[in-house]
HTML snippet that shows the backbone in 3Dmol.js (N, CA, C, O; Angstrom):
<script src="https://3Dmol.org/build/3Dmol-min.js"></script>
<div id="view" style="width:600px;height:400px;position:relative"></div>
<script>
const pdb = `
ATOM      1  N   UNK A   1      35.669  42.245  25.472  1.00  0.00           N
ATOM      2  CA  UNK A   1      35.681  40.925  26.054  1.00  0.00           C
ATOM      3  C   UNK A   1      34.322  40.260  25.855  1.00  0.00           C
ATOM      4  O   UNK A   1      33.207  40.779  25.806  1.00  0.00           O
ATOM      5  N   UNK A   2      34.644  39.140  25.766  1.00  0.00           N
ATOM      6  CA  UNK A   2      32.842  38.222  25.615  1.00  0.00           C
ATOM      7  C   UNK A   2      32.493  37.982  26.726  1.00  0.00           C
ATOM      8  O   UNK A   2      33.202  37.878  27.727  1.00  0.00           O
ATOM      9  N   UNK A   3      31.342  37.875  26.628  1.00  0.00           N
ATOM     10  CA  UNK A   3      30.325  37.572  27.994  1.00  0.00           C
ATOM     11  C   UNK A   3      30.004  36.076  27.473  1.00  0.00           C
ATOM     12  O   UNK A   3      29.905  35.717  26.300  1.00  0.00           O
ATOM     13  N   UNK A   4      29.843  35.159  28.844  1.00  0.00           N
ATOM     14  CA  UNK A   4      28.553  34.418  28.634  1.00  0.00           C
ATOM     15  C   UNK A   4      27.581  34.329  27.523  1.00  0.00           C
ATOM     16  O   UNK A   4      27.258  33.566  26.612  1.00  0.00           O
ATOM     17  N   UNK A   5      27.233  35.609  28.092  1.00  0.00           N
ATOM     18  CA  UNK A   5      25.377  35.606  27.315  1.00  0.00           C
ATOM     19  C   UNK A   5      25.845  36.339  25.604  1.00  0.00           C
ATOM     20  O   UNK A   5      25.002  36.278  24.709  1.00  0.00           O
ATOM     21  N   UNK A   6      26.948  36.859  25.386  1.00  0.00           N
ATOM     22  CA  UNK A   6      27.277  36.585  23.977  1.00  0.00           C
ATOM     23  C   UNK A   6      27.202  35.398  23.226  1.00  0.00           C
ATOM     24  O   UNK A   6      26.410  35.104  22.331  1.00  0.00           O
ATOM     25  N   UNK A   7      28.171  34.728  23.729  1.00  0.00           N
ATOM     26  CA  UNK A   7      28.376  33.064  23.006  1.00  0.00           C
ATOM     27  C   UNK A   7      27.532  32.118  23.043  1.00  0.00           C
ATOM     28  O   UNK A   7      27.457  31.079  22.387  1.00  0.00           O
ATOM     29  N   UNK A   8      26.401  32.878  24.492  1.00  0.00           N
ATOM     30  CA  UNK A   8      25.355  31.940  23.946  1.00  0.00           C
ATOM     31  C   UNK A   8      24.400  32.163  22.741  1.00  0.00           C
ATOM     32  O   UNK A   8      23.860  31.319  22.026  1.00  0.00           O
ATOM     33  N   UNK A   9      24.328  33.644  22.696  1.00  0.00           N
ATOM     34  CA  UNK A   9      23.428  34.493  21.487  1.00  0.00           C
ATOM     35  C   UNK A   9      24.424  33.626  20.318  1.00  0.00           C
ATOM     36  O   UNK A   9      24.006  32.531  19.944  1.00  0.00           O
ATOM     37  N   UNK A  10      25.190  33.930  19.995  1.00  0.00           N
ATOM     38  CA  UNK A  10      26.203  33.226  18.769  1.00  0.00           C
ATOM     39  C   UNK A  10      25.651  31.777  18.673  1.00  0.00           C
ATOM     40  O   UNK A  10      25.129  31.390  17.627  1.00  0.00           O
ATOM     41  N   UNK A  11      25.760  31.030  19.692  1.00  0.00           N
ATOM     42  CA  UNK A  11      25.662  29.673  19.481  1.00  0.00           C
ATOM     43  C   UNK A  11      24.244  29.845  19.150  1.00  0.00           C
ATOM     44  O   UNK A  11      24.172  29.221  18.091  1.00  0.00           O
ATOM     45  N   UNK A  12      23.080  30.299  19.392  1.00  0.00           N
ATOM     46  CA  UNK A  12      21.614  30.138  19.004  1.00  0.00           C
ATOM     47  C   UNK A  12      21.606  30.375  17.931  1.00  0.00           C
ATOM     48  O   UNK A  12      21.089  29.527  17.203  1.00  0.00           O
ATOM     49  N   UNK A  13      22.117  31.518  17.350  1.00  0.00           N
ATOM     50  CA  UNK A  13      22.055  31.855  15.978  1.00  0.00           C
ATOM     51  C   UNK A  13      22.781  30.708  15.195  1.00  0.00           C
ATOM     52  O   UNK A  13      22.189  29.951  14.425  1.00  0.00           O
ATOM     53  N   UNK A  14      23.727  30.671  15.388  1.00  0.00           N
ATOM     54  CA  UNK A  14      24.142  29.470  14.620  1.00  0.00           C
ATOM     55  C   UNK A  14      23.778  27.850  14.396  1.00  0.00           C
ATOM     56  O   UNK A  14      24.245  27.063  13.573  1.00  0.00           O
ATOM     57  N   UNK A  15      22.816  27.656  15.387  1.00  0.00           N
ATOM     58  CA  UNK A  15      22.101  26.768  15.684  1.00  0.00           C
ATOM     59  C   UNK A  15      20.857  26.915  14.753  1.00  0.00           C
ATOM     60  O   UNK A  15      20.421  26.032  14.015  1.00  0.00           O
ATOM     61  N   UNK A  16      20.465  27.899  14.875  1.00  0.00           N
ATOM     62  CA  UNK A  16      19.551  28.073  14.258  1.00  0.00           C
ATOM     63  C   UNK A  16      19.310  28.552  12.814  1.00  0.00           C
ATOM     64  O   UNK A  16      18.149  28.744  12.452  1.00  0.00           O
ATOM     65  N   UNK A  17      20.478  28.784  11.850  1.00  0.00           N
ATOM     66  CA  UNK A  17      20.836  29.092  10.525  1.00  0.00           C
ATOM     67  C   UNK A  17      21.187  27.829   9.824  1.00  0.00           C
ATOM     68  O   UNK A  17      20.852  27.548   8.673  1.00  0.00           O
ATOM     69  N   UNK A  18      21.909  27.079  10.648  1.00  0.00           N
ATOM     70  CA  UNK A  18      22.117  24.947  10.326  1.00  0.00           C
ATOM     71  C   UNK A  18      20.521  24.105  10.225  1.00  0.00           C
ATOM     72  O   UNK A  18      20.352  22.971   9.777  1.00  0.00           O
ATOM     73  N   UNK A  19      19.825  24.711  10.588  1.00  0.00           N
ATOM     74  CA  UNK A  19      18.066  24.052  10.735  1.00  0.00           C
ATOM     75  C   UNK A  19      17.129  24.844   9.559  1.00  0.00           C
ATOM     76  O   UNK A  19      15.902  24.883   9.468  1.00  0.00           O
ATOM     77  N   UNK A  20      18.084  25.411   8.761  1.00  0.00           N
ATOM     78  CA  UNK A  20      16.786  25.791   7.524  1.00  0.00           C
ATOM     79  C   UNK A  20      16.872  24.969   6.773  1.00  0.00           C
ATOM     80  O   UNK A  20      17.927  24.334   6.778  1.00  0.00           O
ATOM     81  N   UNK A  21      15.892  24.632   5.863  1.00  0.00           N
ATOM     82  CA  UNK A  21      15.660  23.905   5.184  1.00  0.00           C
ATOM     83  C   UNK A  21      15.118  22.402   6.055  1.00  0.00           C
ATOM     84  O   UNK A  21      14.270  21.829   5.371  1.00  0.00           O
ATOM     85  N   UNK A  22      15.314  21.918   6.919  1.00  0.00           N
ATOM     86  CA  UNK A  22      15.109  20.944   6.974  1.00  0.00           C
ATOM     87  C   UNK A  22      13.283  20.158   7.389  1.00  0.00           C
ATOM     88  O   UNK A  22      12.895  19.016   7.631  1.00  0.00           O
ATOM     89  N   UNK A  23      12.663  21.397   7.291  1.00  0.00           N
ATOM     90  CA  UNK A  23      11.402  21.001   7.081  1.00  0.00           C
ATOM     91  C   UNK A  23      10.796  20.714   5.780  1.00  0.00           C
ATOM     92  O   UNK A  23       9.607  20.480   5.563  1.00  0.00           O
ATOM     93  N   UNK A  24      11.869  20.768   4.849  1.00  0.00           N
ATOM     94  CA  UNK A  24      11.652  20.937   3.487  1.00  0.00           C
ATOM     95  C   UNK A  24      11.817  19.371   3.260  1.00  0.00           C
ATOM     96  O   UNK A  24      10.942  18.596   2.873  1.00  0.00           O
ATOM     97  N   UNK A  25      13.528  18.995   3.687  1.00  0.00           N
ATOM     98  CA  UNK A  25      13.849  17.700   3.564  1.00  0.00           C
ATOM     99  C   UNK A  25      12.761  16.536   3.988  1.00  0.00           C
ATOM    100  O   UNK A  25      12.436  15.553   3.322  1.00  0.00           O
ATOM    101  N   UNK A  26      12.212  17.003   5.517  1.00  0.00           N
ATOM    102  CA  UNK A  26      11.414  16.313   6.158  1.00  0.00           C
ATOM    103  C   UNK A  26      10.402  16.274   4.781  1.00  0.00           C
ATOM    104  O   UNK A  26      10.247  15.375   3.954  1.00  0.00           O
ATOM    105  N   UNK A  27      10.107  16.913   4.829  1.00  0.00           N
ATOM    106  CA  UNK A  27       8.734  16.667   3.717  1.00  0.00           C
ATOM    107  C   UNK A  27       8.679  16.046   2.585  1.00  0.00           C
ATOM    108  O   UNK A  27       7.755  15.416   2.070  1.00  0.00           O
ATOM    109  N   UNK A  28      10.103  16.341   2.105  1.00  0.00           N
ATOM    110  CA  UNK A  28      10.160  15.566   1.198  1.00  0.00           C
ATOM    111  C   UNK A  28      10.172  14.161   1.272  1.00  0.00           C
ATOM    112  O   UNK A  28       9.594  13.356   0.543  1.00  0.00           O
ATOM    113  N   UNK A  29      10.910  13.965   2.251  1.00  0.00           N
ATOM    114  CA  UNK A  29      11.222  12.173   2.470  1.00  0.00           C
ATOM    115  C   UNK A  29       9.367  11.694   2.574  1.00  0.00           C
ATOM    116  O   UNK A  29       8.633  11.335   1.653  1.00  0.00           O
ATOM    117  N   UNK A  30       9.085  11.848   3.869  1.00  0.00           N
ATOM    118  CA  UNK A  30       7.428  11.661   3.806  1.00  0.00           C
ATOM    119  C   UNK A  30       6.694  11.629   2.579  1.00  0.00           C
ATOM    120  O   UNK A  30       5.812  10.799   2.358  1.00  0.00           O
ATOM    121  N   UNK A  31       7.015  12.442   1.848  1.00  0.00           N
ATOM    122  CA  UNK A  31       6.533  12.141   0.119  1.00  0.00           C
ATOM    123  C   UNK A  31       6.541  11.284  -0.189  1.00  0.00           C
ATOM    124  O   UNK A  31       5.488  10.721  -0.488  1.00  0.00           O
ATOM    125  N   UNK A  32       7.974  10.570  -0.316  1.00  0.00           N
ATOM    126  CA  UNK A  32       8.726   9.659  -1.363  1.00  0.00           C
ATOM    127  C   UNK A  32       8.235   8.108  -0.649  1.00  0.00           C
ATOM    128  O   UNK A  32       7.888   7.094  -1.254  1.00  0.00           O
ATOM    129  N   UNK A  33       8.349   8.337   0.896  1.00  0.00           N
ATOM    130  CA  UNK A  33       7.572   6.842   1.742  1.00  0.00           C
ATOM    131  C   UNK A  33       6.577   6.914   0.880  1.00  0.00           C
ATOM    132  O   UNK A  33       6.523   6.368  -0.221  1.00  0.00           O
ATOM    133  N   UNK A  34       5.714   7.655   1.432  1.00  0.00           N
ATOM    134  CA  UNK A  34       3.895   7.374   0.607  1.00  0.00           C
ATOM    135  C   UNK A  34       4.042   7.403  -0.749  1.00  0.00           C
ATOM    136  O   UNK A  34       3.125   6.724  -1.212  1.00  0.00           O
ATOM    137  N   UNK A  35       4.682   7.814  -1.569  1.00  0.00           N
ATOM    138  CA  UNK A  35       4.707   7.185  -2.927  1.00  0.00           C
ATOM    139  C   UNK A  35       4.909   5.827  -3.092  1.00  0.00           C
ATOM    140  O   UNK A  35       4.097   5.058  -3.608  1.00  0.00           O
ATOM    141  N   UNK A  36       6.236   5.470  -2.552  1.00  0.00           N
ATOM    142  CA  UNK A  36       6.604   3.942  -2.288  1.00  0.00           C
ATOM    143  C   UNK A  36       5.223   2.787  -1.712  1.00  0.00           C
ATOM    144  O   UNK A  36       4.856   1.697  -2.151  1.00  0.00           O
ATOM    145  N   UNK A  37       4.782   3.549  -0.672  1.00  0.00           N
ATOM    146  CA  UNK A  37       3.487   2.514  -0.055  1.00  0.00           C
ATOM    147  C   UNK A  37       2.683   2.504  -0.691  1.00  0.00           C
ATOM    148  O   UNK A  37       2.162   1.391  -0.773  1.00  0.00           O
ATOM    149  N   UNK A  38       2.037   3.600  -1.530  1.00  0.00           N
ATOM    150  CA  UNK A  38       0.812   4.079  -2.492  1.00  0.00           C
ATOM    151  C   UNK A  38       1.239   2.565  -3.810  1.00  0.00           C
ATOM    152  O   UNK A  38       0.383   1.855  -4.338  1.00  0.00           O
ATOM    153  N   UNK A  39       2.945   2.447  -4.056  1.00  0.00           N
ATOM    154  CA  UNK A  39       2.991   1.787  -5.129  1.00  0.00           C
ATOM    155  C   UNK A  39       2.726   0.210  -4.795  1.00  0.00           C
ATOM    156  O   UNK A  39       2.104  -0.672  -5.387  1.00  0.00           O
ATOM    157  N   UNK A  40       3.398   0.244  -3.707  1.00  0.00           N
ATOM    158  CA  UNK A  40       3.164  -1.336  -3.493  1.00  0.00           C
ATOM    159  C   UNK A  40       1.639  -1.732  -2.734  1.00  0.00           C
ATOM    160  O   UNK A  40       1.389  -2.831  -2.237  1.00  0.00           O
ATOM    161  N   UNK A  41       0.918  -0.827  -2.769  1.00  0.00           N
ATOM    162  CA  UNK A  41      -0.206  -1.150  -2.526  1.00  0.00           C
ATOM    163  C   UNK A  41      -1.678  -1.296  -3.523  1.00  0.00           C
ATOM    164  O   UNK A  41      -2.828  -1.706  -3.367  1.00  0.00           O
ATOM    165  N   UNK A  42      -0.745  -0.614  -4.753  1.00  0.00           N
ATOM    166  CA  UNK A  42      -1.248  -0.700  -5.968  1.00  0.00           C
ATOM    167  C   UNK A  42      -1.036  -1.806  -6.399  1.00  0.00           C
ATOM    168  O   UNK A  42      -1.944  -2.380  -6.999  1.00  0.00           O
ATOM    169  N   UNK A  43      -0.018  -2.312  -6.256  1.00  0.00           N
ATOM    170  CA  UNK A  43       0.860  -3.627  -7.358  1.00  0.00           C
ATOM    171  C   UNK A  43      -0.242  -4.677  -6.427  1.00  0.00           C
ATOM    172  O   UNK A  43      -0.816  -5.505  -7.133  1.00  0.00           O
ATOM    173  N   UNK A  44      -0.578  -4.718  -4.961  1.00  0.00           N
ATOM    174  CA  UNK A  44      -0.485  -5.717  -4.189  1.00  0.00           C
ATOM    175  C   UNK A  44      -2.437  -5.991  -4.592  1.00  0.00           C
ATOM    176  O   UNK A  44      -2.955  -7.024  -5.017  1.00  0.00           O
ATOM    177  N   UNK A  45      -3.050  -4.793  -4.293  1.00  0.00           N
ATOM    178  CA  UNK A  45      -4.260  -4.608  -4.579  1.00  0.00           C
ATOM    179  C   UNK A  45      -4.547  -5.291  -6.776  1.00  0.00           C
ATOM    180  O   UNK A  45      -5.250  -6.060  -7.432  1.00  0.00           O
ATOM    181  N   UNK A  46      -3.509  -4.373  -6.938  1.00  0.00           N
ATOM    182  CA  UNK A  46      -3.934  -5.257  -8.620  1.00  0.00           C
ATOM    183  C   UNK A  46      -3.790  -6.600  -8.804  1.00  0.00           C
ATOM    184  O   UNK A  46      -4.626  -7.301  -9.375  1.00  0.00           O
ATOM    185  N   UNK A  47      -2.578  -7.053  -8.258  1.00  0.00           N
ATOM    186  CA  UNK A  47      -2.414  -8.881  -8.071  1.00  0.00           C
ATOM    187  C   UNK A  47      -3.981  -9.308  -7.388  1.00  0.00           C
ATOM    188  O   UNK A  47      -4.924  -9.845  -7.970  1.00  0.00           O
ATOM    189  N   UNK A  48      -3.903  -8.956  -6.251  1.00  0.00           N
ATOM    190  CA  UNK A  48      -5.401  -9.484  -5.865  1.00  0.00           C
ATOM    191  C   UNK A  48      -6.735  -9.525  -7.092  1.00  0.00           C
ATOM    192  O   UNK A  48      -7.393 -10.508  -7.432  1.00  0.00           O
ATOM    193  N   UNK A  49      -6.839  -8.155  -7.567  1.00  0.00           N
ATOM    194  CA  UNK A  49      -8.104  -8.480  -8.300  1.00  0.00           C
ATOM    195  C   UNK A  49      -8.068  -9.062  -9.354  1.00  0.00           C
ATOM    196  O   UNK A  49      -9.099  -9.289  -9.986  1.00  0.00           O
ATOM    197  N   UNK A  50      -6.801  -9.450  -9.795  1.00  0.00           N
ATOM    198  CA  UNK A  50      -6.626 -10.243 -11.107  1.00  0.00           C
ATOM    199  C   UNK A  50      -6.683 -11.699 -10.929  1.00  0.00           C
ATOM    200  O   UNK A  50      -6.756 -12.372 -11.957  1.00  0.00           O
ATOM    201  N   UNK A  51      -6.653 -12.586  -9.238  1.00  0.00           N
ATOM    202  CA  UNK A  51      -6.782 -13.509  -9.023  1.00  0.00           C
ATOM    203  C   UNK A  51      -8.390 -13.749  -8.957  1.00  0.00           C
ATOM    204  O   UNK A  51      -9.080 -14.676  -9.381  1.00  0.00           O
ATOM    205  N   UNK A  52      -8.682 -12.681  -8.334  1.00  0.00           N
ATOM    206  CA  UNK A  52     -10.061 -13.105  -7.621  1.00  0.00           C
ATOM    207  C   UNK A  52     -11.037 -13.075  -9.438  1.00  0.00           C
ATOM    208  O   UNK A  52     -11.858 -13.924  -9.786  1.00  0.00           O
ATOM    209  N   UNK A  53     -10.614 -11.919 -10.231  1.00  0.00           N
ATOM    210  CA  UNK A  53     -11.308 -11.833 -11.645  1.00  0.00           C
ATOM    211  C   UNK A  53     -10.952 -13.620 -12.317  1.00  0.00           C
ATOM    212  O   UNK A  53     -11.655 -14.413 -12.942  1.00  0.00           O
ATOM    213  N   UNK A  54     -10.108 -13.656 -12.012  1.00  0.00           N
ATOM    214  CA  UNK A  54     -10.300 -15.126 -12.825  1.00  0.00           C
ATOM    215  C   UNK A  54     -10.558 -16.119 -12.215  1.00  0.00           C
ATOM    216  O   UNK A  54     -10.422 -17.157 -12.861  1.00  0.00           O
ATOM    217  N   UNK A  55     -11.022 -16.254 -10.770  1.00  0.00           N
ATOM    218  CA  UNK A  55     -11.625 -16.895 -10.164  1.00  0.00           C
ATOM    219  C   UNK A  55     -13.328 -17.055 -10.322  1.00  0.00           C
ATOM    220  O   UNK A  55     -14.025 -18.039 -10.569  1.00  0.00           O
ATOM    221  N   UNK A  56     -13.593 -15.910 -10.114  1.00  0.00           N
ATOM    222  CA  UNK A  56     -14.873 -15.404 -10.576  1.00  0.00           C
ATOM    223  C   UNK A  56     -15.319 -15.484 -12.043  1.00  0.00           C
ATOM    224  O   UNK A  56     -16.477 -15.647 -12.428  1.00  0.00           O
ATOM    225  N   UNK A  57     -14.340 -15.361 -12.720  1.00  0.00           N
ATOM    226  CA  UNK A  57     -14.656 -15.983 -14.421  1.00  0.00           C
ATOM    227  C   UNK A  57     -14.866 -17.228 -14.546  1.00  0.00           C
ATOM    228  O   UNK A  57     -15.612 -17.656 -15.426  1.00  0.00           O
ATOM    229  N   UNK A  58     -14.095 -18.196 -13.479  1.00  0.00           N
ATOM    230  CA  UNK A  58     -13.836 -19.433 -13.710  1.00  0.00           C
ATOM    231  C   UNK A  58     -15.553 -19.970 -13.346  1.00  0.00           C
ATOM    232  O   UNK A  58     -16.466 -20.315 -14.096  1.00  0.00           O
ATOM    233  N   UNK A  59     -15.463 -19.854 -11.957  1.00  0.00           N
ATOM    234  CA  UNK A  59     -16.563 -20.145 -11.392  1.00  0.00           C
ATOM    235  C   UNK A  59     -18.384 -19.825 -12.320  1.00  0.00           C
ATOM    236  O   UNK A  59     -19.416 -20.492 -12.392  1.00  0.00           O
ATOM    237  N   UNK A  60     -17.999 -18.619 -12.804  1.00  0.00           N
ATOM    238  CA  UNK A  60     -18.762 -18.109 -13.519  1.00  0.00           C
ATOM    239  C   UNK A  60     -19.454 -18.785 -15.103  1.00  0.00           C
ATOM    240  O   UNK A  60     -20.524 -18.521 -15.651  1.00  0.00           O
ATOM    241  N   UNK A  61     -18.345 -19.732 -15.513  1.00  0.00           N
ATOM    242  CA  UNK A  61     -18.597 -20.450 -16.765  1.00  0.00           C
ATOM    243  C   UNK A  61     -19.136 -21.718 -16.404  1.00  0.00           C
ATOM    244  O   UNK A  61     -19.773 -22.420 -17.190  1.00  0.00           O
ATOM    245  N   UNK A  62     -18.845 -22.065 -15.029  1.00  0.00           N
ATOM    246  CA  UNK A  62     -18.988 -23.415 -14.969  1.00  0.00           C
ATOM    247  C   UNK A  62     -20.723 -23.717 -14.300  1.00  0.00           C
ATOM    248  O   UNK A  62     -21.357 -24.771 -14.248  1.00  0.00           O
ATOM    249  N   UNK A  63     -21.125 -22.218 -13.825  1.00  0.00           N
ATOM    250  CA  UNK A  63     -23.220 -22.225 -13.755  1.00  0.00           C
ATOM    251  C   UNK A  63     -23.971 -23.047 -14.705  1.00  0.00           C
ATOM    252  O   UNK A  63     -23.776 -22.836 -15.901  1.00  0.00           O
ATOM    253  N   UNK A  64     -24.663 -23.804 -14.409  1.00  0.00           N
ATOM    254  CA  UNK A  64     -25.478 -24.606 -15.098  1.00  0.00           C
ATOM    255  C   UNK A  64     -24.895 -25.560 -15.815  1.00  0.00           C
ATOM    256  O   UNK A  64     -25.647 -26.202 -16.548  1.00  0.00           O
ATOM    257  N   UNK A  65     -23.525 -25.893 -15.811  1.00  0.00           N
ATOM    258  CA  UNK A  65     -22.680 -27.152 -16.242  1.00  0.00           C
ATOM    259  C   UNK A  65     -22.903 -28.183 -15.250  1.00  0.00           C
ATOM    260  O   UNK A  65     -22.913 -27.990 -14.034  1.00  0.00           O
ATOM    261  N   UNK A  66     -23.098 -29.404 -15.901  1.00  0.00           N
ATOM    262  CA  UNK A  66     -23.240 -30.470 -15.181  1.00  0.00           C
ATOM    263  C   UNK A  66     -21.719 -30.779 -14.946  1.00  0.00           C
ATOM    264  O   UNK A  66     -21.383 -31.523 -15.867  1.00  0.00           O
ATOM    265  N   UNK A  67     -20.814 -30.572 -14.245  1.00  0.00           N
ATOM    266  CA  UNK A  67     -19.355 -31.036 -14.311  1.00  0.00           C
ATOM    267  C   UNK A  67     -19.069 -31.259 -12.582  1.00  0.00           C
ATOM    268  O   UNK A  67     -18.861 -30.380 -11.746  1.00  0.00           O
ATOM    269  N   UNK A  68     -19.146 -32.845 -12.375  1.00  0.00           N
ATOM    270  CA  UNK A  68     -18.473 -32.843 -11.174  1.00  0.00           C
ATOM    271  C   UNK A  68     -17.175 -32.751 -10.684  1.00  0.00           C
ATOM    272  O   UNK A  68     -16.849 -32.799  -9.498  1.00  0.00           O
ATOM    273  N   UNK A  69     -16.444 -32.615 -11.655  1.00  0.00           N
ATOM    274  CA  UNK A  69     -14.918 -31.977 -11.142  1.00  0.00           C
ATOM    275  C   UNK A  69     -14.436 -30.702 -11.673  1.00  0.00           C
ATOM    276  O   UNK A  69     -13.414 -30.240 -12.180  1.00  0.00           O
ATOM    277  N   UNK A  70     -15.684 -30.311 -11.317  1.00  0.00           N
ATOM    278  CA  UNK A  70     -15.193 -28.485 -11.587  1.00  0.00           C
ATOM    279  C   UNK A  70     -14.764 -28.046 -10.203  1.00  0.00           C
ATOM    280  O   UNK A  70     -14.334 -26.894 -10.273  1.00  0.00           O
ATOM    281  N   UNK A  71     -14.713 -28.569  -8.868  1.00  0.00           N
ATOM    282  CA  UNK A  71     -14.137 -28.276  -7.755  1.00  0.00           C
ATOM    283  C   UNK A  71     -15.097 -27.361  -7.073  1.00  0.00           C
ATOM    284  O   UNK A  71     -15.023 -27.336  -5.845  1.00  0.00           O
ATOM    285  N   UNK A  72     -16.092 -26.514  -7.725  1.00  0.00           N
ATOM    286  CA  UNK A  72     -16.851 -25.636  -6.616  1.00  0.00           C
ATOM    287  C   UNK A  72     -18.386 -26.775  -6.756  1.00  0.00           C
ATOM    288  O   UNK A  72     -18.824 -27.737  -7.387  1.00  0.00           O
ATOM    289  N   UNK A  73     -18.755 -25.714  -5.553  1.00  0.00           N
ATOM    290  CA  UNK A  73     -20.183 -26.506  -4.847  1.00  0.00           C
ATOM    291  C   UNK A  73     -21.378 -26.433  -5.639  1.00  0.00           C
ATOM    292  O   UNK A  73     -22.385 -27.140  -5.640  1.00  0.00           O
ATOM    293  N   UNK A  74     -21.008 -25.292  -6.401  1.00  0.00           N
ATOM    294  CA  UNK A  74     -22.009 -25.198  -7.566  1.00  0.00           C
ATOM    295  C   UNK A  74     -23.421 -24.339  -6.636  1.00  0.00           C
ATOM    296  O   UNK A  74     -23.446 -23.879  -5.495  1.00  0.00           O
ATOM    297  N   UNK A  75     -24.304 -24.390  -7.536  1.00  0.00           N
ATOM    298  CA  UNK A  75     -25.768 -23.647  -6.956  1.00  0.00           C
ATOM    299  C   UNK A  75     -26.374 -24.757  -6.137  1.00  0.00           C
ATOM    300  O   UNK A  75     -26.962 -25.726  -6.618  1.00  0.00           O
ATOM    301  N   UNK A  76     -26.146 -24.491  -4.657  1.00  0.00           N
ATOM    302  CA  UNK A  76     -27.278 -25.261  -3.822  1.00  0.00           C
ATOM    303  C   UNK A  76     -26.500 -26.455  -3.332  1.00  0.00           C
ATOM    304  O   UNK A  76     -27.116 -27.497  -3.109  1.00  0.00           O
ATOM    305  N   UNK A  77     -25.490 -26.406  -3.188  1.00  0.00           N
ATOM    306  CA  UNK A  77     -24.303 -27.080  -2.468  1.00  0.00           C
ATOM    307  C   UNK A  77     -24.196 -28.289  -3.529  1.00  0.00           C
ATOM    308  O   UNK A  77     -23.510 -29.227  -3.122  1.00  0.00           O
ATOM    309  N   UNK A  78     -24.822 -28.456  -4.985  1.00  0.00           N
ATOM    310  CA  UNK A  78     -24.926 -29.572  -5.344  1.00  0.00           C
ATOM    311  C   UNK A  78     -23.438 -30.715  -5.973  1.00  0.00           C
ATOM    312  O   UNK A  78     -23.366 -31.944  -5.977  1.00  0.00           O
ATOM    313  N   UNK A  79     -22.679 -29.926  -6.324  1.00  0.00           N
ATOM    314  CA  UNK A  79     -21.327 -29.887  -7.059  1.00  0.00           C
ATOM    315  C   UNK A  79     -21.138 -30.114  -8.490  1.00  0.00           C
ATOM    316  O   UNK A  79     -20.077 -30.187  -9.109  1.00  0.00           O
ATOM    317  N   UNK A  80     -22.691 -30.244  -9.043  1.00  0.00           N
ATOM    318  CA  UNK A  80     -22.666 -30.751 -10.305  1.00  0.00           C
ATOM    319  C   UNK A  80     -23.438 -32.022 -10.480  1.00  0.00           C
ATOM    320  O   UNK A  80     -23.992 -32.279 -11.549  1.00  0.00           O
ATOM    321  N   UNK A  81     -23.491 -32.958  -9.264  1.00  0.00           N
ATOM    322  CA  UNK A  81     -24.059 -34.178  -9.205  1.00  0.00           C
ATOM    323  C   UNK A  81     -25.717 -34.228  -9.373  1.00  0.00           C
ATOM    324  O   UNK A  81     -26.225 -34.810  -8.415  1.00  0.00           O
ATOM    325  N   UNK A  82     -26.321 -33.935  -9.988  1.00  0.00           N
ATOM    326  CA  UNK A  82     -27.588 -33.804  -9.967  1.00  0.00           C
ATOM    327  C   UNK A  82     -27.587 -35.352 -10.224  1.00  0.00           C
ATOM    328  O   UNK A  82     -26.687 -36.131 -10.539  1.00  0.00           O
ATOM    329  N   UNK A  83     -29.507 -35.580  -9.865  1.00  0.00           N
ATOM    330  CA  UNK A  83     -29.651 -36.819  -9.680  1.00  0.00           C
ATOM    331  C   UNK A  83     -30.589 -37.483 -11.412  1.00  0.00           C
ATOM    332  O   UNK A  83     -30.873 -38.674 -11.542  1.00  0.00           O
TER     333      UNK A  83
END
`;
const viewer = $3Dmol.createViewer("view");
viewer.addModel(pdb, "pdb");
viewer.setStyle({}, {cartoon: {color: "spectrum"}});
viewer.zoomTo();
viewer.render();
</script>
């Protein structure tokens, strides 16, 4: 005859043979997030420096040009307007 404290031993074990692997799964998923974030933080970070690089190029050609509609302030807040 079964006891109680049989079916509960049964049910633990069996409880506990359904839970392998799943620290594996866990881990894996956590991988695959941070790959995903790692990527779009790559894509998001490279868009940025490719704006700011041709910003900085831009700005960069236009030093010592007399051009008042080059839009920046130029060296010394002047904008180009020298007198």
């Amino acid at each position: 005859m079964t006891t109680p404290t049989d079916w509960l031993v049964k049910t633990w074990r069996r409880m506990r043979r359904t839970e392998r692997g799943e620290g594996v799964i866990s881990a894996a998923i956590a991988v695959l997030i941070m790959a995903f974030l790692g990527a779009a933080m790559w894509f998001a970070f490279s868009g940025t420096m490719n704006t700011a690089t041709s910003k900085v190029n831009n700005n960069v050609s236009q030093l010592g040009t007399n051009n008042p509609t080059g839009g920046s302030a130029g060296v010394g807040g002047t904008g180009g307007n020298l007198p």
